[in-house]
C-alpha positions in Angstrom: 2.2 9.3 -4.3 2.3 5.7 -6.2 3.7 2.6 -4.8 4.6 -0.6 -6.4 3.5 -3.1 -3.8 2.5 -6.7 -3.0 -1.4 -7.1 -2.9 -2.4 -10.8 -1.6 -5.2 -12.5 -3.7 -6.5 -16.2 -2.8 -5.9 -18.3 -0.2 -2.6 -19.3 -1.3 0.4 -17.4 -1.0 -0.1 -15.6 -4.4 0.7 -11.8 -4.7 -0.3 -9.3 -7.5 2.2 -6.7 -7.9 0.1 -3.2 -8.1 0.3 0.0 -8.5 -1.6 1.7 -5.6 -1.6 4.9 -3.7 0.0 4.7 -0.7 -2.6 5.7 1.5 -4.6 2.7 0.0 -4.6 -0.2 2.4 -2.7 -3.6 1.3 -6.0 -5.1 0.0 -7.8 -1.5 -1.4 -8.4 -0.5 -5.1 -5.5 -0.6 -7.1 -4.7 1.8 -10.4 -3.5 -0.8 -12.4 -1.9 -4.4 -12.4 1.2 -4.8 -13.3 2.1 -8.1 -12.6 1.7 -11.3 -10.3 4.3 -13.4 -8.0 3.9 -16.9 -6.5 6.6 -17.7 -4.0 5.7 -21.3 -3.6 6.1 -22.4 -7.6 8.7 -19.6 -8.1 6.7 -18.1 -11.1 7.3 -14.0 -11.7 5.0 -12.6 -14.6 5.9 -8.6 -15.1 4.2 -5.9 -17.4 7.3 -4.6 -17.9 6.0 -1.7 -20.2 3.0 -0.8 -17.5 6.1 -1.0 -14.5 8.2 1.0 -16.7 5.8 3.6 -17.0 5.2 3.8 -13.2 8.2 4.2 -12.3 8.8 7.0 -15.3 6.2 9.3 -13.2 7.7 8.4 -9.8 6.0 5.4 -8.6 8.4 4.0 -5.6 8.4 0.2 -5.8 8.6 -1.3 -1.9 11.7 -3.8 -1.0 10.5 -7.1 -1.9 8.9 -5.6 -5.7 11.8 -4.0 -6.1 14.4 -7.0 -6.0 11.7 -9.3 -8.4 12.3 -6.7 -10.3 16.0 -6.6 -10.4 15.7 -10.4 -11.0 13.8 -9.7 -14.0 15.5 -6.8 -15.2 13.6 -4.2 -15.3 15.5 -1.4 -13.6 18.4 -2.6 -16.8 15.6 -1.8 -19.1 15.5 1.9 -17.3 18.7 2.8 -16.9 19.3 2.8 -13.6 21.9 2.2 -11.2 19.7 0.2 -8.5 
């Protein structure tokens, strides 16, 4: 199975959103990016095409991707009622 999940990179508190199997570890080999998040400046950057796909063949985005990606709309783009 796919998840949508946070995967730290630098030393900083930046995150790329990935999609990765879940028995991947946090920091393991992703499929794809999709995206990146940086709490501190408050900057979002979606693929919302590449996220839309995911979640199209099931990918199950965890809590925190899941509400940047209410912010941003994505789950409007989909259809659904999350």
């Amino acid at each position: 199975m796919v998840k949508l999940r946070l995967k730290r990179c630098g030393r900083k508190q930046i995150y790329r959103i990935v999609a990765i199997d879940v028995r991947s570890r946090r920091e393991g080999r992703d499929l794809r990016k999709v995206g990146f998040y940086d709490p501190i400046k408050n900057q979002i950057y979606l693929n919302v095409p590449a996220i839309i796909y995911f979640l199209e063949k099931g990918a199950q985005p965890t809590g925190t991707v899941h509400d940047i990606s209410k912010k941003a709309g994505v789950f409007t783009e989909l259809n659904f009622n999350q």
